[in-house]
N, C-alpha and C positions, 0 to 999 in steps of 0.2 A: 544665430549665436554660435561661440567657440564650439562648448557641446553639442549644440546640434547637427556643427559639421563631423565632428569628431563622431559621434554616435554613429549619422549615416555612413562613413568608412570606421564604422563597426571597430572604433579608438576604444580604448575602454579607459574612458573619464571619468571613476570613481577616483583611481591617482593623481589626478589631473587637477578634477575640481574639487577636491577636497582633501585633506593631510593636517596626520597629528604631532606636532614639533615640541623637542627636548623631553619628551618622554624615556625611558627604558628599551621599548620598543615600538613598532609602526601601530600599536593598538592603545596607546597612550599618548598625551600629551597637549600639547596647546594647541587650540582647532583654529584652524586656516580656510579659508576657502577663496578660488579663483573668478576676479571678476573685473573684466576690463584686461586682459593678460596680466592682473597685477595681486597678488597675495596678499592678504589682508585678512585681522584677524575678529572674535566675533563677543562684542561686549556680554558681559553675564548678567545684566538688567532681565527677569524673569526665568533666567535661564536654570532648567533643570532635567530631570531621570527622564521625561518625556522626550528630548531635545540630542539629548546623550545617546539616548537608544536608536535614534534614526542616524544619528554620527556611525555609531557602531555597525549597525546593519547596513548601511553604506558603502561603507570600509572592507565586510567582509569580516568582522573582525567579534562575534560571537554579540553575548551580550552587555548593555550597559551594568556596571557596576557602583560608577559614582560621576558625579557634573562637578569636579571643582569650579568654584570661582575666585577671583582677585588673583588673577595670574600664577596660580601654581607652578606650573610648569616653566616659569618667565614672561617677560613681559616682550609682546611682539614690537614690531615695527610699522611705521607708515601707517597705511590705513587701517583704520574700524571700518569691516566693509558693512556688518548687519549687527542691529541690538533691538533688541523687544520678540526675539524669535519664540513662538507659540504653536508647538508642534502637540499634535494629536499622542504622537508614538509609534502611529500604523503608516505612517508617510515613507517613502521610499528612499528619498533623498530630502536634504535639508532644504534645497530652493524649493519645495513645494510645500513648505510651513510658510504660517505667517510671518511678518516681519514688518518693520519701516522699512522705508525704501532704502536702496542697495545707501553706504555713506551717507544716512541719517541719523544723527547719534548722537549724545550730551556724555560720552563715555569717552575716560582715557585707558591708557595701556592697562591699568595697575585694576581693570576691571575685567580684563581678556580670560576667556571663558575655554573650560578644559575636560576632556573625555578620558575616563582609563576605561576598556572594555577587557570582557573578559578571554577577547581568543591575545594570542602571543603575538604572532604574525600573520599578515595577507598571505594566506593560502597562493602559491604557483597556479596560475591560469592552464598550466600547460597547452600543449598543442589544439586545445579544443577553446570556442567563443560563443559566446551570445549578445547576437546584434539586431540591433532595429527593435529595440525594444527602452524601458524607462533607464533601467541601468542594466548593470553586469549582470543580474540574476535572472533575466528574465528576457527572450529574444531567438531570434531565429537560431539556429545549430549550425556552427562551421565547426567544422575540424583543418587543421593542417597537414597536408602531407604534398610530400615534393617541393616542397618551399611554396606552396601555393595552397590559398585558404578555397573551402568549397564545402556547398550545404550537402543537407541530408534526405534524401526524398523519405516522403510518409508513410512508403505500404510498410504496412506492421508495425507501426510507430504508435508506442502505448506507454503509460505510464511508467515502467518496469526499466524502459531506455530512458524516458528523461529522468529517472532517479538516479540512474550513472551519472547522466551528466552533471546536474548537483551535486552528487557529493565528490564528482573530481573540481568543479569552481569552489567546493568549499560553502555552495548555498544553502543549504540545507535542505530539506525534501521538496520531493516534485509534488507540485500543486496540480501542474494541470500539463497535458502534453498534445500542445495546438498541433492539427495539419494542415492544410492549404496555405501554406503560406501569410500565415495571420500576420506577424512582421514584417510585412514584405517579403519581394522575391531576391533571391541571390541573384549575382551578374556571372559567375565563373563556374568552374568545375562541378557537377553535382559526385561527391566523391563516393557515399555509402547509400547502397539502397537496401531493403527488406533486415532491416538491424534486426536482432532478436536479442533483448539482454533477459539476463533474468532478475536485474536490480542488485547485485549483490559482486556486481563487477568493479575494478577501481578505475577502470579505464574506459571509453566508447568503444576504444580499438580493441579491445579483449571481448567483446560479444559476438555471436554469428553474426556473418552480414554477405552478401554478394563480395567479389572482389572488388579491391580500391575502384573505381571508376566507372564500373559497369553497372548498368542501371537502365532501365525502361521508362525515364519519368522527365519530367520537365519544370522550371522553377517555381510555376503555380503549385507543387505539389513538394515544396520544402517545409520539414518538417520544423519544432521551434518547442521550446520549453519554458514554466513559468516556476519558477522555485520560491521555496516559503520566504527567502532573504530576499526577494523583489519587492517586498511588501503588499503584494495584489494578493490576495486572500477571496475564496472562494468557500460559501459556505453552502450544507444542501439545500437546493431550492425548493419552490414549488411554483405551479402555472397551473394554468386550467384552457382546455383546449379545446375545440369544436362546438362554442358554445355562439350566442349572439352578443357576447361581448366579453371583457378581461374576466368579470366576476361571474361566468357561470361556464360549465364546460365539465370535461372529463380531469380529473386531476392527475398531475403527473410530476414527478418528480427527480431530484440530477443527485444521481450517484458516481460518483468514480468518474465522472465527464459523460455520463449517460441519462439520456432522460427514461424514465419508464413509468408506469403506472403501479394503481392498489387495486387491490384484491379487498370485491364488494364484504368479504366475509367479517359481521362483526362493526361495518361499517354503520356509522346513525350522528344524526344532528350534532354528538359531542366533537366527531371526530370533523364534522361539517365546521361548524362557528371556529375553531382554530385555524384553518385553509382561511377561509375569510377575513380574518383579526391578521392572520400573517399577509396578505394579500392589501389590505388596506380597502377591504369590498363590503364591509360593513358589519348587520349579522347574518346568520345563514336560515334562509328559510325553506332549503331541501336538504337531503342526503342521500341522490339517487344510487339507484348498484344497477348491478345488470345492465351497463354501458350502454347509459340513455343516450351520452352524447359520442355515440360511436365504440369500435373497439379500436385498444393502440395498438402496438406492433413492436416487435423486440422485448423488454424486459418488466417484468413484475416483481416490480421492486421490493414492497410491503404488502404484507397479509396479518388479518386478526389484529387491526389495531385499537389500542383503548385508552382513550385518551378520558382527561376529567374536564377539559372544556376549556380550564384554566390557562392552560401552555401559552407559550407564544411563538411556537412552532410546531409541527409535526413532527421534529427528531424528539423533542421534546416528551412525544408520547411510548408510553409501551408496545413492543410489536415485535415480531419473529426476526428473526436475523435477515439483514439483508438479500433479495433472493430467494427467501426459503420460505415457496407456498406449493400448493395444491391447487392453484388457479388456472387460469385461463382466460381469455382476453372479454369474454360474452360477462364476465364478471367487473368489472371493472368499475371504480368509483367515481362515481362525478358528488360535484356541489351547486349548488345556487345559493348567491349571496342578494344580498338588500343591495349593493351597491351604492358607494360615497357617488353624491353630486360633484360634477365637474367645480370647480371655482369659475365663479362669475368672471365676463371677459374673457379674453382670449390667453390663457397659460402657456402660450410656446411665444417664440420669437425669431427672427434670425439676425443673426451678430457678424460684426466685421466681413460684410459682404459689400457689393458696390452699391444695392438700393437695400430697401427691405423686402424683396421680394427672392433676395439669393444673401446666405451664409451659412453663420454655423449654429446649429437644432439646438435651441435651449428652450428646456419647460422650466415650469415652477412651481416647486413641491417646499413644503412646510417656507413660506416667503421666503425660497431660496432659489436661485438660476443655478441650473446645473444644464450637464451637455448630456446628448445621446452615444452611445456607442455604434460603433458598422456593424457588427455582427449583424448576420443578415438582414441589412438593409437594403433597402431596395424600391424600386418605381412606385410600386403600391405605399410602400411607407410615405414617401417623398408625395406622393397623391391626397395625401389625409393631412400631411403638415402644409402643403399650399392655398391646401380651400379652407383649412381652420385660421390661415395668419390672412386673406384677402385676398391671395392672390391667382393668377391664372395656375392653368395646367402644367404640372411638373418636364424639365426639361430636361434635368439630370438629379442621381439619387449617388451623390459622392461622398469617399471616405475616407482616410487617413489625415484627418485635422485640414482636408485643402483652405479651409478658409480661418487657420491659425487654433492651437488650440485652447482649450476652456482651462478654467485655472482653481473653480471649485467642485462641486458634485460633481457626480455620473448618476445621473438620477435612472435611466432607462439602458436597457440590455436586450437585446435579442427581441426586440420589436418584429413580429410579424404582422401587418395589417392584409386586410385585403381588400383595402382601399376604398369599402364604401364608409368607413367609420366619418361622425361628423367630431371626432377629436383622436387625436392619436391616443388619450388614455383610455378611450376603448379598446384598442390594439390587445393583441395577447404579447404580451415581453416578461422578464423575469419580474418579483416585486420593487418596487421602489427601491432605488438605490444599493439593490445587491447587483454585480457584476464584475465579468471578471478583466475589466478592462484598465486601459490608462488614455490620459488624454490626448494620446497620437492618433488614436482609434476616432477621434471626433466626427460625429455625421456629418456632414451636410446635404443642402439642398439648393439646386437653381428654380426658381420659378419664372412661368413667364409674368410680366407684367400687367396688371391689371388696369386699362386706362380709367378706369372709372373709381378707381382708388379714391378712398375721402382725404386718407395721408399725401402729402405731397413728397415725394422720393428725397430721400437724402442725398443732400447734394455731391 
């Protein structure tokens, strides 16, 4: 697609594919959006604040304030390109709400559907980008300089810099501040290494850093930012680790982009049955301490927690400030849950590959097909999704949507298996459906073929 090429030379197609006409200013007015190289504009059959708000955060252009409809702003031309749009409000961009198909529509002009937001104008991109990622807010870190664009290597790269970066694109705060090159690798110049901002800078180029060009590092190791106007939202998680399957283990949990554990103190069955109900692992029939199921490493996150059972999550419950225990790792909480039964049959699939035995990872959680994320994926995972769909021994365990990508859920995240599981929803990964991905990130899998298949290979 237009965007897609546009995006991988790192275009920035919120201008492009999207524009609000006869408005006051570029945050107002009759919504347009680009399809086929050709403008067209977007009937108001259902359309409302939900719909608006993704226009807005699109654009860059703060929050939704109002959805006119019946052509407020005038009535456009040519095509009605979409009518029946049914957006959530958490979506990033408008093509990933529902819709009828592109020029499907019982709609005329004097229906053409309108956004006022609350910022004035599209904030100056300046000298700085984010690319390889769903849109402008969210994508690997180039900066410009010497008329030549060039990423940013990882060491030291922490929240504190990608919050500069956000608030010089006008995103609003940093969510998350990926390294290894989660959006791809850059081609050109790696221009800043060892950044140190303190958050509070206007600029990338006003933080310590090495000088322009000099650098120790290589493109596997460019850094990349996820700001809150990307729409990818990240909430605390929980996992459970070391255990003989998802629902029982050491518990542990993601702060700040950190995983780390709880502090046994205080810990019992109340604070167990909530891990489990957030987990989808049933109810809890332990609440071990004294780190039955190993000790973690790095951070102790929570201590003294006291929950009423009730929650439906752990932040949910009362507890010391983040960080602030008297622990030690020999203390550590684990749970054991009842564990939900697998669904009958086989709940994965693979999509748009050349048999079924090679695509793209979809399971199915509440009758719904959603895809996997790459976050570390890998052999072992690709080894549990080919003996669970029939097929032989895994040949490769690939990522970035190679076999197109998924267009509803991300049901699974950070999948570690270790390959003896007889379903990947034994695997340890984040809970259903939280992750911090988008659907470029799609897993796949090649498998080898199985001659003794009962399916006969798509043709």
């Amino acid at each position: 697609s237009l965007a897609g090429v546009l995006l991988a030379e790192g275009v920035n197609t919120t201008k492009l594919g999207i524009r609000l006409i006869g408005g006051a200013n570029q945050c107002s007015g009759r919504v347009e959006v680009l399809h086929e190289d050709v403008w067209g504009t977007v009937c108001d059959d259902q359309w409302d604040l939900r719909e608006a708000k993704v226009v807005c955060r699109q654009l860059g252009c703060g929050t939704a304030l109002s959805a006119p409809r019946e052509a407020k702003y005038g009535e456009g031309k040519d095509q009605i390109w979409l009518s029946d749009v049914n957006c959530k409000g958490t979506e990033a961009s408008l093509d990933e709400c529902k819709a009828k198909p592109w020029g499907d529509n019982i709609c005329n002009h004097v229906e053409d559907a309108s956004v006022e937001c609350s910022g004035t104008e599209i904030p100056e991109p300046g000298p700085i980008r984010l690319v390889g990622g769903p849109n402008r807010c969210a994508g690997r870190v180039e900066v410009l300089h010497e008329e030549q664009w060039g990423s940013v290597c990882h060491d030291d790269w922490d929240l504190n810099d990608a919050q500069v970066v956000c608030k010089q694109l006008g995103c609003g705060d940093a969510v998350l501040a990926p390294t290894a090159a989660k959006f791809g690798r850059g081609f050109d110049t790696i221009w800043l290494d060892d950044v140190n901002c303190t958050g509070m800078e206007a600029a990338l180029s006003e933080c310590t850093a090495r000088p322009w060009g000099e650098h120790n590092c290589f493109h596997g190791e460019d850094a990349s930012a996820i700001c809150s106007d990307s729409g990818i939202t990240v909430s605390t998680s929980v996992r459970l680790v070391s255990g003989p399957h998802r629902c029982s283990g050491r518990v542990e949990v993601l702060h700040n982009g950190v995983w780390g554990t709880i502090c046994g103190d205080e810990w019992d069955l109340q604070e167990a049955v909530v891990v489990c109900r957030q987990l989808g692992c049933g109810t809890a029939v332990a609440a071990p301490r004294k780190s039955k199921y190993g000790e973690g490493k790095g951070q102790i996150w929570l201590s003294d927690m006291n929950c009423t059972g009730t929650e439906a999550s752990l932040t949910e419950c009362e507890a010391k400030p983040w960080g602030d225990n008297i622990c030690n790792h020999v203390e550590d909480a684990s749970v054991e849950c009842s564990e939900v039964s697998i669904p009958e049959g086989r709940p994965v699939r693979l999509v748009d590959g050349p048999n079924k035995c090679a695509g793209r990872v979809e399971v199915l959680h509440k009758n719904q097909w959603g895809s996997v994320c790459d976050d570390q994926w890998d052999m072992k995972d690709a080894k549990v999704v080919c003996k669970q769909v029939g097929c032989g021994s895994p040949l490769s365990a690939l990522g970035g949507a190679r076999y197109g990508r998924g267009s509803d859920a991300i049901w699974l995240d950070d999948v570690e298996c270790n390959g003896t599981e007889e379903s990947i929803f034994k695997c340890q990964a984040r809970p259903l459906g939280e992750h911090n991905c988008y659907h470029g990130e799609d897993a796949d899998v090649v498998c080898a073929v199985n001659k003794n298949l009962e399916e006969p290979e798509a043709p």
